[in-house]
C-alpha positions as CSV (number, residue, x, y, z in Angstrom):
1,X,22.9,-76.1,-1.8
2,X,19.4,-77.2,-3.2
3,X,18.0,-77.0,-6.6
4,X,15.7,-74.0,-5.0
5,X,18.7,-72.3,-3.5
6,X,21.1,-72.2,-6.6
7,X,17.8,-70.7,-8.8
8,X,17.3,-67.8,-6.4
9,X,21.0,-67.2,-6.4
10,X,20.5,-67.3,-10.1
11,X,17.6,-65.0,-10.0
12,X,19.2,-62.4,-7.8
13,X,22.4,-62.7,-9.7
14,X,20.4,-61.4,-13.0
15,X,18.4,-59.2,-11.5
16,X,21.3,-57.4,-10.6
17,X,22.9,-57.3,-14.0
18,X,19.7,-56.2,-15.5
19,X,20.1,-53.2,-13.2
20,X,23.3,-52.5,-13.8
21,X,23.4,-52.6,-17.5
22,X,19.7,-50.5,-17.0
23,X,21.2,-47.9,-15.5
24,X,25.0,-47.9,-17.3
25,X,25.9,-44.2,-18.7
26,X,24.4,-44.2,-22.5
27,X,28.1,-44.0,-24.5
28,X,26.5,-41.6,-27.0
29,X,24.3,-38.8,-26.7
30,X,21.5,-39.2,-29.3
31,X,20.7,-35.6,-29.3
32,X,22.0,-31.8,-27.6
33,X,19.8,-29.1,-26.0
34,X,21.1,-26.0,-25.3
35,X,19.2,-23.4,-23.0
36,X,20.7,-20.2,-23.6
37,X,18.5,-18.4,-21.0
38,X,19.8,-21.1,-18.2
39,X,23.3,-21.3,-20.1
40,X,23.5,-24.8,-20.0
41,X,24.1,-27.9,-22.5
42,X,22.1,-31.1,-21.9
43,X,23.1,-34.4,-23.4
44,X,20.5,-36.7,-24.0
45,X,19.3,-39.8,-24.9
46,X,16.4,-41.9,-24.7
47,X,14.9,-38.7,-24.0
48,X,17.1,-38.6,-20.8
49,X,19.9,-36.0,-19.8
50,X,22.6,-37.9,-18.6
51,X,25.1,-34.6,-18.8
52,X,24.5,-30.9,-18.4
53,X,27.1,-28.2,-18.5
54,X,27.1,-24.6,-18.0
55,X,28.2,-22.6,-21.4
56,X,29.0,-19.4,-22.6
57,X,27.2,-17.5,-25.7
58,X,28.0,-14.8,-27.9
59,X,28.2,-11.3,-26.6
60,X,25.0,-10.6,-27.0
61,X,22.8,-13.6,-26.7
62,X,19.4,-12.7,-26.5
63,X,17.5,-13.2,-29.7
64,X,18.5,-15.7,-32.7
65,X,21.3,-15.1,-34.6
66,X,20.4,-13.2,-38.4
67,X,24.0,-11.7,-39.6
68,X,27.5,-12.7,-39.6
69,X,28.9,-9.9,-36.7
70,X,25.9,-9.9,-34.4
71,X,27.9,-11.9,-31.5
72,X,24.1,-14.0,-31.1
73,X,24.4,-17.5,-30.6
74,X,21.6,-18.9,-33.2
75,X,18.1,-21.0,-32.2
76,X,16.9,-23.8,-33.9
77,X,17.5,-27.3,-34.9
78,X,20.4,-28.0,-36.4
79,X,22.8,-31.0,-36.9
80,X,26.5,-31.4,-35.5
81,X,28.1,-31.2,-39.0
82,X,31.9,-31.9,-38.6
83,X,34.7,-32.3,-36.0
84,X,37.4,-30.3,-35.4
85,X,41.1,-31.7,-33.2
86,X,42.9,-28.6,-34.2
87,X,40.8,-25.4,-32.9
88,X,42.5,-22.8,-30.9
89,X,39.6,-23.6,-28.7
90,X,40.7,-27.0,-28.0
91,X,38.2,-28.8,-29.4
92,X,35.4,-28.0,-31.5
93,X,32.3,-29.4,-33.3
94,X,30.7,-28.1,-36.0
95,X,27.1,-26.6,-36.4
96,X,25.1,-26.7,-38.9
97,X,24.1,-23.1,-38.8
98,X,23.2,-21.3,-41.2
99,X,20.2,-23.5,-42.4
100,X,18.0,-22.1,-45.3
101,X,15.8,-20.0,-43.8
102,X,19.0,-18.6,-41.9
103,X,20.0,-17.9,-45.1
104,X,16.5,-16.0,-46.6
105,X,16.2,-14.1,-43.3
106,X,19.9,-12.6,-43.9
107,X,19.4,-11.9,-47.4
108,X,16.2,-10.6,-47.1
109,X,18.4,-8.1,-45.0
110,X,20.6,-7.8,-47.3
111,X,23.6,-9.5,-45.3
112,X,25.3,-12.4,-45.0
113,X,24.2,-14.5,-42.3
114,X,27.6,-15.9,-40.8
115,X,28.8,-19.6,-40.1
116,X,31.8,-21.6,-38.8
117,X,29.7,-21.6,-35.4
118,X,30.9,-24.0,-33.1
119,X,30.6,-25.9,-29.4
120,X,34.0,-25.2,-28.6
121,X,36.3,-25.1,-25.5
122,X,38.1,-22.5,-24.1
123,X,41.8,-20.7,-25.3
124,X,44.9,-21.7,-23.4
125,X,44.8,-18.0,-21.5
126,X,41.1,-18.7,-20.4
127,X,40.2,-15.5,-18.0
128,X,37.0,-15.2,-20.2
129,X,33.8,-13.3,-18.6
130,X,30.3,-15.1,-18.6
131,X,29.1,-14.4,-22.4
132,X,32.5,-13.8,-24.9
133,X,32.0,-15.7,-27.7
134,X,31.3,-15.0,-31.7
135,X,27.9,-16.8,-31.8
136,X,29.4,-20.3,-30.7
137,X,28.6,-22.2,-27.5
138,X,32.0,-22.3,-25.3
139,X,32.7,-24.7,-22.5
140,X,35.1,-26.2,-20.1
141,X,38.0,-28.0,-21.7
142,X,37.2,-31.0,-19.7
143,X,33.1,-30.6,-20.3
144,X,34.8,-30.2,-24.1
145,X,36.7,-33.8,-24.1
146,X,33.7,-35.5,-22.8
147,X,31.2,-33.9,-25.4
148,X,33.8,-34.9,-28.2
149,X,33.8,-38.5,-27.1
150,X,30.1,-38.6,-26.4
151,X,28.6,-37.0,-29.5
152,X,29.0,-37.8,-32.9
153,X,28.5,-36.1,-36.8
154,X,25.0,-36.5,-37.5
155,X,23.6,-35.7,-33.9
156,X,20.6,-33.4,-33.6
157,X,20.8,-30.4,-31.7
158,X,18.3,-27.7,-30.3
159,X,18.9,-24.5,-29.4
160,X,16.3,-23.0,-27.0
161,X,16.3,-19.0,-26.1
């Protein structure tokens, strides 16, 4: 094989691990965008989805949430805050809603503005309609096991209406 020969092998050799490691899946997600009018959840990064799965919202979902009881899922930014192994959905990871204007919009109300919402899986006896949660953001128990090894504490994540 000649000197010339061995360099293009070379060449084409790299060329095709650049692609690959290009185009590898990202193994975190660098931010979340939920669309509660499509009723999906994006993962993202570099600006990218890379996953998308259909959700379910609170009972009554239009609108942002603004007291603890009103079955809305909130809008906003807002971080994931904590993780939870143990929920009776499965899995579950922590929002950081309420925020503090949340928090003045409910007491300028004179109520409470609610918390411990969640993206959460499903309950063993799943034969849940399209919207049934609280305020949290529900999904498949396998689209929940992915999300929990793909995100982490700290991740940013938007709400749209």
């Amino acid at each position: 094989m000649s000197r010339l020969q061995q360099l293009a092998g070379i060449t084409a050799l790299g060329t095709l691990l650049v692609g690959a490691i290009a185009s590898a899946e990202p193994s975190k997600a660098s931010r979340i965008l939920v669309d509660k009018s499509e009723r999906t959840l994006k993962l993202i990064h570099e600006g990218q989805a890379f996953r998308t799965y259909p959700v379910a919202l609170g009972d009554s979902p239009r609108g942002h949430k603004l007291f603890e009881g009103d079955e809305r899922t909130p809008e906003g930014l807002y971080l994931i805050d904590g993780r939870n192994p143990n929920s009776a959905y499965h899995l579950a990871l922590s929002i950081s809603y309420p925020n503090r204007r949340d928090v003045a919009r409910a007491e300028a109300r004179g109520l409470d503005p609610g918390g411990q919402i969640m993206i959460h899986g499903t309950p063993t006896r799943s034969g849940k309609r399209r919207d049934w949660t609280d305020g949290c953001i529900a999904v498949s128990n396998a689209a929940m096991e992915e999300i929990w090894r793909l995100v982490d504490v700290g991740t940013l994540i938007e709400i749209k209406p």
